[in-house]
BABA-520965 format. One record per atom (N, C-alpha, C): residue in one letter; z, x, y. Coordinates in steps of 0.05 Angstrom, whole numbers, padded with zeros to 5 digits, always signed. Layout:
<pts>
AZXY/...
</pts>
This chain:
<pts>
X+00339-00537+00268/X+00349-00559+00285/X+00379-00553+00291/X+00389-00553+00327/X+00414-00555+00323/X+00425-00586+00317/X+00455-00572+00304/X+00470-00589+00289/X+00492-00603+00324/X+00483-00630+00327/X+00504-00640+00346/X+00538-00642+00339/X+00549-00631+00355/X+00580-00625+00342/X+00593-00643+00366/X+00608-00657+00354/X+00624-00691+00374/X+00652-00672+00385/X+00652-00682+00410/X+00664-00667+00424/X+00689-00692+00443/X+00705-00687+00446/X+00723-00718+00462/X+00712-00733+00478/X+00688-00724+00486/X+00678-00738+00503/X+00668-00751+00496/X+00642-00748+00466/X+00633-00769+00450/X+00656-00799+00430/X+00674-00787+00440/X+00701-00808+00431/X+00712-00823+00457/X+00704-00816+00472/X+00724-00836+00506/X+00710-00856+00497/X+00729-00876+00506/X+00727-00903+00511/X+00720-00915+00538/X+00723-00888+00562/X+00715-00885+00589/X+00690-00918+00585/X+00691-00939+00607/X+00669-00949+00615/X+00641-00931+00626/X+00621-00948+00613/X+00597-00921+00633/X+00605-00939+00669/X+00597-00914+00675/X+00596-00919+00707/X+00573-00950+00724/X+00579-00956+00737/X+00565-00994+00742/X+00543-00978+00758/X+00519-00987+00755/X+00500-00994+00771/X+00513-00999+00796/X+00501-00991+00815/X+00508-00994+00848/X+00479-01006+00869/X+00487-01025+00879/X+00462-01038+00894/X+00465-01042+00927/X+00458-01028+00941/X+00461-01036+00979/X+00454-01060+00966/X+00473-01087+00990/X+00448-01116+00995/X+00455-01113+01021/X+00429-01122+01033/X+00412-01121+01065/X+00432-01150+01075/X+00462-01142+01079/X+00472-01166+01086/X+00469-01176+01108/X+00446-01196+01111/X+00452-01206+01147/X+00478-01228+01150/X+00496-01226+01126/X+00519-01266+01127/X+00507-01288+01134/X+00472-01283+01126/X+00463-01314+01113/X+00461-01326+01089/X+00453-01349+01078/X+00456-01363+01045/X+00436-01338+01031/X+00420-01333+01042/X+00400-01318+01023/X+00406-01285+01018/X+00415-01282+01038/X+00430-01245+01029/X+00453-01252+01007/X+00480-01267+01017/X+00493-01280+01003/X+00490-01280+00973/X+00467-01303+00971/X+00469-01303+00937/X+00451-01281+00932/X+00433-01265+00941/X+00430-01247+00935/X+00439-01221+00917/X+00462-01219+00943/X+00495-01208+00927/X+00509-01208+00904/X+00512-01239+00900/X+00520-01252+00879/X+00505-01250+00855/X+00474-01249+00873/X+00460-01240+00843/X+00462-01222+00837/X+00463-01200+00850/X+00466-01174+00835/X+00480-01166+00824/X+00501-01177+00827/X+00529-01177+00809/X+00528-01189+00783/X+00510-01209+00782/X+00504-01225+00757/X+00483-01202+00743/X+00468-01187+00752/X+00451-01163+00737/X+00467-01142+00735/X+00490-01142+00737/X+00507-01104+00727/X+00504-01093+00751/X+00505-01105+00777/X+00506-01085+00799/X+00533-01084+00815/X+00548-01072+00819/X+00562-01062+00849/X+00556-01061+00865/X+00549-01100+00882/X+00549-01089+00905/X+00559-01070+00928/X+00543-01065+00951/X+00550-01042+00973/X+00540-01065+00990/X+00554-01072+01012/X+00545-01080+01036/X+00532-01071+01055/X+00520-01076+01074/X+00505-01065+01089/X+00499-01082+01108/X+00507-01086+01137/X+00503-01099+01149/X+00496-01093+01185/X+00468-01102+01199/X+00470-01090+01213/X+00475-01115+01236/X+00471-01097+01261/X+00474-01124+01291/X+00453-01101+01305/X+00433-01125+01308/X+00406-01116+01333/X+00404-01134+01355/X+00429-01142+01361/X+00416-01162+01388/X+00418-01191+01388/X+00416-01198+01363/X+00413-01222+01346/X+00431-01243+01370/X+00419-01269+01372/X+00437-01279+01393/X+00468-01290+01376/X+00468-01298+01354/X+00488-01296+01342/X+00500-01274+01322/X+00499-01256+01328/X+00510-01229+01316/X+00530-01225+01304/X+00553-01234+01325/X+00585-01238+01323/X+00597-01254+01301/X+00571-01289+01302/X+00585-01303+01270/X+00572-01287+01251/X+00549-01275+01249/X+00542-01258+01224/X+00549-01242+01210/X+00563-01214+01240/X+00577-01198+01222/X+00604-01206+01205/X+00626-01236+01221/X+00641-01246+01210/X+00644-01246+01188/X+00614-01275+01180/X+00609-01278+01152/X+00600-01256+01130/X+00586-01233+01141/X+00584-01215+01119/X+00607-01202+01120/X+00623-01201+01133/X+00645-01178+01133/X+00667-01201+01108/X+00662-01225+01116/X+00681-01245+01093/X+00673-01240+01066/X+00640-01244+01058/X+00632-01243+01037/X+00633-01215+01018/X+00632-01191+01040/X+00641-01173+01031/X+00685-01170+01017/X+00698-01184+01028/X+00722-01180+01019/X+00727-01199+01002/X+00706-01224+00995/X+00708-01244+00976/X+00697-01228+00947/X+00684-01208+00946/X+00677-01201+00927/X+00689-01172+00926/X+00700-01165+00937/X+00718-01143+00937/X+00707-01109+00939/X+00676-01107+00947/X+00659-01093+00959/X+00663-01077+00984/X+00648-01065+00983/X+00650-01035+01004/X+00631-01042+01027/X+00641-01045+01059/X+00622-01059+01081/X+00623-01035+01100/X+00596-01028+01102/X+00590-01019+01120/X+00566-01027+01146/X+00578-01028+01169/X+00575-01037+01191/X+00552-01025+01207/X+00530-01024+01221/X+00510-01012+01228/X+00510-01027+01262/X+00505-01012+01275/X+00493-01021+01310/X+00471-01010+01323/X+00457-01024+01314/X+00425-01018+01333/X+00416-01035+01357/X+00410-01024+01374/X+00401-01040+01401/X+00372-01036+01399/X+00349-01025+01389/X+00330-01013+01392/X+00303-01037+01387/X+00312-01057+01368/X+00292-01079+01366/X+00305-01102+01389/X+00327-01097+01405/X+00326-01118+01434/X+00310-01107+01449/X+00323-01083+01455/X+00301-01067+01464/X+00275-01071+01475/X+00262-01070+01438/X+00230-01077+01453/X+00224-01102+01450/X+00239-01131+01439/X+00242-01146+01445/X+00207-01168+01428/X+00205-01184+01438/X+00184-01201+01429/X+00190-01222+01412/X+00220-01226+01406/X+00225-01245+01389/X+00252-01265+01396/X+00251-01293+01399/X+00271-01306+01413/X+00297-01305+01399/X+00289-01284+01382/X+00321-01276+01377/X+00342-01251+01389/X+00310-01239+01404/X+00333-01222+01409/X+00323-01214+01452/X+00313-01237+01462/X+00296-01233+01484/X+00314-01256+01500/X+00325-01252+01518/X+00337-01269+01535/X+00318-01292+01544/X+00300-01278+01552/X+00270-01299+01562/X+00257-01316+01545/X+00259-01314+01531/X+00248-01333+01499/X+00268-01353+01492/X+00259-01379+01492/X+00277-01399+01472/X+00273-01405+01446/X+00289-01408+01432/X+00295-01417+01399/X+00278-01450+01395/X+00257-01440+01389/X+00240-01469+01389/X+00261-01495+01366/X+00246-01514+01368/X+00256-01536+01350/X+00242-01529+01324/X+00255-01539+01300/X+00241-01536+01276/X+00222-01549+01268/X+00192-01534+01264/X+00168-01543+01249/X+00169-01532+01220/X+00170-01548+01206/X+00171-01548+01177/X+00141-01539+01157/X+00128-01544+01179/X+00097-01546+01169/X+00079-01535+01177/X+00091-01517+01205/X+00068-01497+01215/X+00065-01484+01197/X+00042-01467+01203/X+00036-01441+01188/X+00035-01421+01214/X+00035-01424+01229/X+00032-01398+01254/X+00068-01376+01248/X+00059-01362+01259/X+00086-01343+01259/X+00103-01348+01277/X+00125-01359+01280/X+00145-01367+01289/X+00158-01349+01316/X+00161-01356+01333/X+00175-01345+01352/X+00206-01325+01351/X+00215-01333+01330/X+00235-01323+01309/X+00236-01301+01304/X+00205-01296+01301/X+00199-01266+01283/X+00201-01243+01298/X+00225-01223+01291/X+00233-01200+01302/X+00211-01177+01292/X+00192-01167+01313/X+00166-01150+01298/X+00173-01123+01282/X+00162-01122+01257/X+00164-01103+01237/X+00205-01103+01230/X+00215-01125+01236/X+00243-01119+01232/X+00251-01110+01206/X+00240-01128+01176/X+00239-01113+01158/X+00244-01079+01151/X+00222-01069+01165/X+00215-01039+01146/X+00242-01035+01166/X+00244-01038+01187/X+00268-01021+01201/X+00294-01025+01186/X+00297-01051+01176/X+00328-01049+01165/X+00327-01048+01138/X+00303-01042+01123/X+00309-01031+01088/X+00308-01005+01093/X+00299-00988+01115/X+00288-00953+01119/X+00322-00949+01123/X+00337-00966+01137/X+00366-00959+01137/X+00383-00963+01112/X+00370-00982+01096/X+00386-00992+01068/X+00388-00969+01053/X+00352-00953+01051/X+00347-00934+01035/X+00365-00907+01038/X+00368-00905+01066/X+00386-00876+01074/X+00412-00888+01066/X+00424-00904+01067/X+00452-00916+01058/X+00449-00914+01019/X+00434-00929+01004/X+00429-00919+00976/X+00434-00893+00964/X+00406-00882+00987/X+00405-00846+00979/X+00431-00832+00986/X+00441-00835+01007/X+00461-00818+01010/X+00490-00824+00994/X+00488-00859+00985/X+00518-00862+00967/X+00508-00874+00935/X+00486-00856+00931/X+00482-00851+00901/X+00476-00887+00884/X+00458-00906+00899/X+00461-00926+00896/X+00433-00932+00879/X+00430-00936+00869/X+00411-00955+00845/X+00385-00966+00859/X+00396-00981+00880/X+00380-01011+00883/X+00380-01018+00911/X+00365-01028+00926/X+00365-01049+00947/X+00361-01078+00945/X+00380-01101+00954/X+00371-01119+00940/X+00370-01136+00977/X+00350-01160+00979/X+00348-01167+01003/X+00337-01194+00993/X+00342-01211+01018/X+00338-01241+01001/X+00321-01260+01010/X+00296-01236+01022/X+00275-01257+01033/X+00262-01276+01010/X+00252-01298+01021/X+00247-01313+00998/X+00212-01330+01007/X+00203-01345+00992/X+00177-01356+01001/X+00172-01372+01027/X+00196-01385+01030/X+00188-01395+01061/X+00184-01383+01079/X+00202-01354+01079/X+00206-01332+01092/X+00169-01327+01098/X+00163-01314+01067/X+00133-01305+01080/X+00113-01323+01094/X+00116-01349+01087/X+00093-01374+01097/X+00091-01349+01130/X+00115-01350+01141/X+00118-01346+01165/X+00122-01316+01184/X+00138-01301+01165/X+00140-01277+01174/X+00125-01252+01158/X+00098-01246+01169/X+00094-01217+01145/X+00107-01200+01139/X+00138-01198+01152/X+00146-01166+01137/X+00161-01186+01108/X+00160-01209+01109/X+00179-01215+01089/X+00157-01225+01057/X+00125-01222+01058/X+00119-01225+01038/X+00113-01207+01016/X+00102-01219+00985/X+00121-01194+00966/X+00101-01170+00968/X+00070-01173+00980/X+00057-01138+00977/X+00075-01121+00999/X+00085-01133+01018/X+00098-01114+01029/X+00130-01105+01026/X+00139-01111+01007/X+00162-01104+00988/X+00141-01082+00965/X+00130-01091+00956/X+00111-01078+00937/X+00106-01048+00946/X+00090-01057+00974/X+00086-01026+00991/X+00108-01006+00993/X+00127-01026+01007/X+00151-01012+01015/X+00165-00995+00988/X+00170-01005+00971/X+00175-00996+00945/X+00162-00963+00939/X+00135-00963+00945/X+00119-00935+00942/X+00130-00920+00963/X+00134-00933+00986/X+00152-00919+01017/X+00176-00896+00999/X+00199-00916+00991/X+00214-00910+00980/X+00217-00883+00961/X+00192-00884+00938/X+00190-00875+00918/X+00183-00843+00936/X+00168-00848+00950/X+00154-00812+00967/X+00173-00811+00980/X+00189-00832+00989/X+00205-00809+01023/X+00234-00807+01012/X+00235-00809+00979/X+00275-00800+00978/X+00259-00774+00956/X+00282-00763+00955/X+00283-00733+00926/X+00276-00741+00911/X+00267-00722+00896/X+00247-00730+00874/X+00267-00736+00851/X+00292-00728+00847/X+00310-00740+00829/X+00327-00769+00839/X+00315-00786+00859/X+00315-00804+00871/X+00310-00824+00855/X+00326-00847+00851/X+00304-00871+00841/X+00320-00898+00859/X+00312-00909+00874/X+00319-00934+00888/X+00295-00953+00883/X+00312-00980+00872/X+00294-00998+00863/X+00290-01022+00880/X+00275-01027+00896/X+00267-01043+00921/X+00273-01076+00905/X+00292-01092+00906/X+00294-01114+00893/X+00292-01142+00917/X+00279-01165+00916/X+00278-01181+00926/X+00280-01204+00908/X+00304-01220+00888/X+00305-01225+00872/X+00292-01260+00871/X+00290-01268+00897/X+00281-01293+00902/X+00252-01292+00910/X+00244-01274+00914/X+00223-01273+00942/X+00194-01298+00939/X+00190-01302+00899/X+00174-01323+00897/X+00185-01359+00896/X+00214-01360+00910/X+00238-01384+00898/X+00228-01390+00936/X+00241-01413+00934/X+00237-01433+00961/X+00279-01429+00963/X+00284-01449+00973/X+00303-01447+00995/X+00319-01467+00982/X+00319-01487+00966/X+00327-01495+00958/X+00330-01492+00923/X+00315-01467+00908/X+00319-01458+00896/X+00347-01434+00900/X+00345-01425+00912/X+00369-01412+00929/X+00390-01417+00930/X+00388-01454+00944/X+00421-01456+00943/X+00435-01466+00916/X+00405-01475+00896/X+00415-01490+00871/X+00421-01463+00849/X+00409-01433+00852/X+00426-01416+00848/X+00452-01410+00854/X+00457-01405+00881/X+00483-01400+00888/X+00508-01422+00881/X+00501-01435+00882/X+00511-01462+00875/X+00529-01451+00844/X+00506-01453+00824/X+00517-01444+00796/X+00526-01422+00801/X+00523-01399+00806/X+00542-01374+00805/X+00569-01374+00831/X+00567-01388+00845/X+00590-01395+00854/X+00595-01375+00892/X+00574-01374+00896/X+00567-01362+00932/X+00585-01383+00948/X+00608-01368+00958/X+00613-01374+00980/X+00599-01393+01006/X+00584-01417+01001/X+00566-01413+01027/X+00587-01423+01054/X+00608-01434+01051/X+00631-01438+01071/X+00625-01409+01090/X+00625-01386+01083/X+00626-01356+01094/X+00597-01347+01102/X+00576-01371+01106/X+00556-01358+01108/X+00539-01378+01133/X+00517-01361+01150/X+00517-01366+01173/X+00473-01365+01171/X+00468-01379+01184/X+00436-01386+01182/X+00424-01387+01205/X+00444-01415+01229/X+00434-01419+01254/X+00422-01389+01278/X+00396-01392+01278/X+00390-01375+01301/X+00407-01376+01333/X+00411-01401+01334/X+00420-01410+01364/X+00437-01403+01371/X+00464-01421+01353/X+00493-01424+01367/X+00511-01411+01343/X+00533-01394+01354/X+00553-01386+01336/X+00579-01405+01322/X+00575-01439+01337/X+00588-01443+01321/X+00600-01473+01349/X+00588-01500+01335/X+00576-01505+01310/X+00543-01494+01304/X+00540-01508+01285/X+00505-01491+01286/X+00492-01515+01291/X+00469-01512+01300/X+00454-01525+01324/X+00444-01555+01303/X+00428-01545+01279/X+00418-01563+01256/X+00392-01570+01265/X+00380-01561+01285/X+00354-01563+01291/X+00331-01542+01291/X+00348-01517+01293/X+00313-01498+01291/X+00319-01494+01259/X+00296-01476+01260/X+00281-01468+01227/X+00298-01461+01213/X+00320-01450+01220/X+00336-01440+01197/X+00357-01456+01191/X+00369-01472+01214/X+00381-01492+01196/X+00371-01525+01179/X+00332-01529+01189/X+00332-01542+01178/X+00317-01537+01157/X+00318-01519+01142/X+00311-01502+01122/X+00336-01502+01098/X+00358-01495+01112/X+00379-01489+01094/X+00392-01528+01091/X+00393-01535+01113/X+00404-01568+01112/X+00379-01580+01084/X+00351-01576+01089/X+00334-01591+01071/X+00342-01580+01040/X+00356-01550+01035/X+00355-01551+01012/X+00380-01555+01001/X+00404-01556+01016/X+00423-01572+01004/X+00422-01602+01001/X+00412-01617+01014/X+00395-01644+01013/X+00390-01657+00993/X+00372-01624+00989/X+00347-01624+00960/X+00368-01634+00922/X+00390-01612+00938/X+00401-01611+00903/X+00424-01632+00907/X+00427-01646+00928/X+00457-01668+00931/X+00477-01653+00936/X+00477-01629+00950/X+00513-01613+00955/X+00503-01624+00989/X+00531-01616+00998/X+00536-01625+01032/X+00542-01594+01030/X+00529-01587+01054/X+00532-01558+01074/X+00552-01553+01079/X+00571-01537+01074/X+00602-01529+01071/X+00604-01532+01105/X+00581-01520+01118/X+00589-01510+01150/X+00580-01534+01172/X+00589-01530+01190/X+00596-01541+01207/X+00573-01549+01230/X+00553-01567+01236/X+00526-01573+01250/X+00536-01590+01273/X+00531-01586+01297/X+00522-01603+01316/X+00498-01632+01310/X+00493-01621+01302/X+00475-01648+01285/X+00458-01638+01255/X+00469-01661+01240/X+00453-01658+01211/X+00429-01681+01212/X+00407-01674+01210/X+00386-01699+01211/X+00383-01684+01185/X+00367-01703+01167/X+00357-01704+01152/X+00324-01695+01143/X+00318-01675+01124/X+00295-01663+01135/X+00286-01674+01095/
</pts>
């Protein structure tokens, strides 16, 4: 048997090096605490933020570009035109309007940017792989899937095996969705206790500002601050009550 012989290095007091995590920042509540969570699990966030067209783009990248210097993180900026492009979703289609919020459909929402998902974690993953990162962390959550399929969890699950075949085999990126079975108002009563910015964070599909308070995403995010008794840090053209 060799004899292990302690060398200075087995004496540093050096910290081990942090866990490092991309989060899929779009500067809404749910990437947001996302972030925040991962910071609460030993991670270093990495930002990551892209603009596809999105009719509010401009307050998004704002707010992630804020939440990234509130937590003192590394932001990197991404510009894709390629899902306006081909278009099909009233977020990113001049011809399409931002319906009013149904709380209760089950149909797929006009909202829904097609296969947007795999396109912007396939960018998370080359951003991980290439800056030696741990983790992907993204903050779709259950309302998300009622409505959109790229956002429910077998296809995080799938994607995950994506992952595992298409980086080096001394690769390991860990596909994290840390809410994905939590509702929306579980979300903000997380963020809430760990302390998310939501003043810096942006939801409304419509308008950049104020936010509209009537389609799906703000009466989604309005019902779950509602839910736990906080008032919405941001600023609504109209708050009804959901």
């Amino acid at each position: 048997m060799t004899q292990h012989t302690k060398t200075d290095a087995d004496n540093s007091t050096a910290e081990p090096t942090a866990k490092r995590a991309v989060i899929l920042a779009s500067g809404g509540m749910d990437s947001a605490t996302a972030a925040y969570e991962a910071r609460e699990r030993g991670y270093e966030p990495y930002f990551m933020h892209t603009s596809y067209g999105q009719l509010t783009e401009g307050k998004e990248f704002d707010c992630a570009k804020k939440q990234a210097k509130e937590l003192g993180v590394e932001f990197l900026h991404v510009e894709t035109s390629h899902l306006a492009t081909i278009g099909g979703s009233s977020l990113t289609d001049d011809e399409m309007s931002v319906e009013d919020a149904d709380l209760d459909s089950e149909e797929v929402p006009d909202t829904y940017v097609p296969f947007r998902n795999a396109n912007l974690l396939s960018m998370a993953v080359s951003c991980a792989e290439a800056n030696d990162c741990d983790a992907v962390f993204i903050g779709a959550h259950s309302e998300d899937f009622s409505g959109y399929p790229d956002c429910r969890p077998a296809f995080f699950e799938s994607f995950q095996q994506v992952v595992n075949v298409g980086t080096k085999d001394d690769t390991t990126i860990d596909l994290v969705a840390p809410f994905v079975e939590w509702n929306k108002t579980g979300i903000a009563e997380r963020g809430t206790e760990i302390g998310v910015p939501y003043e810096y964070t942006w939801s409304c599909y419509r308008d950049e500002e104020p936010a509209c308070g009537t389609c799906d995403a703000c009466a989604f995010r309005l019902q779950a601050f509602q839910n736990i008794g906080v008032r919405d840090p941001i600023e609504y053209e109209e708050r009804p009550e959901y």
